[in-house]
Every structure is written in structure tokens, then in C-alpha cells.
N, C-alpha and C positions, 0 to 999 in steps of 0.2 A: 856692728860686729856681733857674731854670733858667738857663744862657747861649742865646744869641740862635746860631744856628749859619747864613750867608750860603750858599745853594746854589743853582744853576741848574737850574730846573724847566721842562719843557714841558706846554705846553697844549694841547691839541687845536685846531684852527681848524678846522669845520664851515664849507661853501661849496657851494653850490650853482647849476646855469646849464642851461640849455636848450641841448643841443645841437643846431647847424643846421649845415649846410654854407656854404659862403663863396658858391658858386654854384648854383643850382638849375636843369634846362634840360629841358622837355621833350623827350621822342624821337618823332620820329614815320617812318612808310614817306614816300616821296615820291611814292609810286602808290597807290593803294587797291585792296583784293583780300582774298581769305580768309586768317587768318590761318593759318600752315601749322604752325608750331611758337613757345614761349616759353620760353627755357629757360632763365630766371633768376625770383627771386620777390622780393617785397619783403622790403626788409632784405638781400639778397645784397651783399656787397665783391665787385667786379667789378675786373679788370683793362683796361685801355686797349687797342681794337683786339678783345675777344671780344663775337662772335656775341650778343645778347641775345634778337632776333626774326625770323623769316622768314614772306614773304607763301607762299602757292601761287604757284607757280612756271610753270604749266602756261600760264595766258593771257599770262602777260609771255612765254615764249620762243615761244610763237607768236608775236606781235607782231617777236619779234628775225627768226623764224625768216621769217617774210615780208618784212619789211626788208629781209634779208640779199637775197633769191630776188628783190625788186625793185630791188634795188643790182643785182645782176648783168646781169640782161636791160637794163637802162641802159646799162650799160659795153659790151654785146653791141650794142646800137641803137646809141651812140656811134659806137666803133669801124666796125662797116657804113656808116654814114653819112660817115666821114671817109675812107673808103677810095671811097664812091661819089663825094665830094667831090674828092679827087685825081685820080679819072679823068672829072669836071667832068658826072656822070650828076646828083647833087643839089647843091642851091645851099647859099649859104652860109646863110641863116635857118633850112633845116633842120639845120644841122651845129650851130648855137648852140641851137634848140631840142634838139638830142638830147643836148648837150652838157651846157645848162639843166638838163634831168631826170635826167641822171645824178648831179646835184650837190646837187638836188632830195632825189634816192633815196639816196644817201651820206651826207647830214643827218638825213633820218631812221634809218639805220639808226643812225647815232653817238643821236638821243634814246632808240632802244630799249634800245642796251646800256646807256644811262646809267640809266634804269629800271629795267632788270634789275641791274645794281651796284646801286641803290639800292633793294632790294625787301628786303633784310637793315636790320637796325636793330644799330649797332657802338655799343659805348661808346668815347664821345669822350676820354676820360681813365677813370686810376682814378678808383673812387667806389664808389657806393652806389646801389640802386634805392629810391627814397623810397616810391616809390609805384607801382604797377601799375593802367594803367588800361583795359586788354583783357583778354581771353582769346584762346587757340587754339579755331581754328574761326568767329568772328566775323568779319563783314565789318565792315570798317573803309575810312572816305576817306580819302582823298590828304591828307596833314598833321595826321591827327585823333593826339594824341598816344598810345601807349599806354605810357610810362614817363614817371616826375617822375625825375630823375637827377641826385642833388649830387655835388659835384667835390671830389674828395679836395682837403688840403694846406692849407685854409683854418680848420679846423676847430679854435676856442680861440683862435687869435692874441690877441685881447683882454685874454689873463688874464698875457701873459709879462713885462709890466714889473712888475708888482704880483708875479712869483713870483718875479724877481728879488731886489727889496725882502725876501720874507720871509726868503727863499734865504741872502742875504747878513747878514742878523740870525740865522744858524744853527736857524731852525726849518725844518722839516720839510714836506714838501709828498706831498701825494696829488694826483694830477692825475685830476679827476673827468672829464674829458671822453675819457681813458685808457678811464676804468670805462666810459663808457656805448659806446666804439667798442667795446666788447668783447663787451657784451651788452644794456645797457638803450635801445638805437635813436633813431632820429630823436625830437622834440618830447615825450621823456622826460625827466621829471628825475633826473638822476644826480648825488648825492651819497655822501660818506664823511667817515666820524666818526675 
């Protein structure tokens, strides 16, 4: 006959979950044009505020560059006009129309550079490129996406009251969704024994 001898044993808990991001957002240009360069891939950890993608460049700063050259000659017509105006040679509907086009040509210069700021593709937070949905060299339109992009910081929330609970009963915890930011990716399952 043996005695009975009371010891605390641990057991393995096997657990498994699909890891997704909390947010998912496409990325796209706000102008359409060739793509000039991509210089992240799917599956990349991206930092907040880096470069992902750039159109050609080449039609957007013309567009700036004529902008700018038709802001000026406005401001040039303006100005002549208001000086002819003071010495009462042009009337006043000329001075408000040349006044008009200068303000005209000042708006659009401010939509080109806004174009040209927006002809790069920035990640909006850290995260991850889920998905790539262009290439370099393709033309692409105005809002067509070419990144799926999840947002770091959301990633497992679900599992931390229940790690609590095991936590505080002194077993032991693997954090699977640890393992899969590490190597097993988006809509894999990541498991540890």
C-alpha cells in the first residue's frame, strides 16, 4: 500500500483565436496617376507618419507649377488694375473682376498643393499592411485603394479578463496573439501547447 502524497500539478491549456486588428482602413492617393514607388509589402509593421506609397510626380507639379504662374499674373493684373483705379483711368467692376481672379487663381493654387501633399500614401497610425492591392508602375484612380491597413493597439483585448482569471489561479499563460504578431500574420491561426 502506497500513501496518497497532495501536490500541485500544472496542465497545459491549449487556446487558439484568429488574429485581426481592431481597425481595418483602406489607403488610397486622392488623385490618380502612375504609381512611382511602394515601399512596404504585405505583412510589414509600419510606424505612424512613414511614406508607404508615391504617385509620379511629374503631372501633379505641373498642375502646381501652373497654379503658381496663374496666381502671380492675377496678383500682377490685380495690382495694375488697382493702381489704374486710384488714378480713376479703370472703374470699379474692373478692379472687383481682377480682384475676383486673383482669388479665383489663389484657390486653385492652394487645390494643387493639396494634391501634391496628397499624392504620397502615409500610415495613419502604427500598424500593419494587411493587404497590398497595387503595384509600382500601375495607373490607379482617385480613391481606388492600394493598401487594407489595421491599426495597431487593438489586437486580443477580448482574451484579458479570462487571463486574469487564469493568472490569478497561478497558472501560466502563453499569449498566442504574442506568437502570431511575431510571425504567423493576419487571419492565421496562432496557437501554443
Amino acid at each position: 500500500v502506497t500513501g496518497v502524497k497532495r501536490e500541485r500539478m500544472s496542465l497545459p491549456v491549449i487556446a487558439s483565436g484568429l488574429v485581426v486588428p481592431a481597425q481595418e482602413i483602406k489607403l488610397s492617393f486622392k488623385t490618380g496617376g502612375v504609381i512611382a514607388g511602394i515601399y512596404t509589402a504585405e505583412g510589414d509593421k509600419v510606424n505612424g507618419g512613414v511614406v508607404l506609397a508615391t504617385l509620379n510626380l511629374s503631372e501633379i507639379e505641373a498642375q502646381v507649377r501652373q497654379a503658381e504662374l496663374g496666381y502671380a499674373k492675377a496678383m500682377r493684373d490685380y495690382n495694375r488694375v488697382r493702381n489704374l483705379y486710384a488714378d480713376s483711368v479703370a472703374t470699379l467692376e474692373q478692379l472687383q473682376n481682377t480682384e475676383t481672379a486673383m482669388n479665383v487663381s489663389k484657390a486653385v493654387l492652394e487645390a494643387a498643393m493639396f494634391n501634391l501633399e496628397h499624392s504620397r500614401i502615409t500610415a495613419p497610425g502604427d500598424g500593419i499592411i494587411l493587404k497590398q492591392l497595387a503595384e509600382t508602375s500601375e495607373v490607379i484612380g482617385a480613391g481606388y485603394p492600394v493598401f487594407l491597413f489595421g491599426i495597431s493597439g487593438g489586437i486580443g483585448r477580448g482574451k484579458c479578463a479570462a487571463a486574469r482569471i487564469l493568472m490569478g489561479k497561478g497558472l501560466g499563460l502563453v499569449d498566442t496573439d504574442e506568437l502570431a504578431r511575431e510571425g504567423h500574420g493576419r487571419g492565421r491561426l496562432g496557437h501554443a501547447g
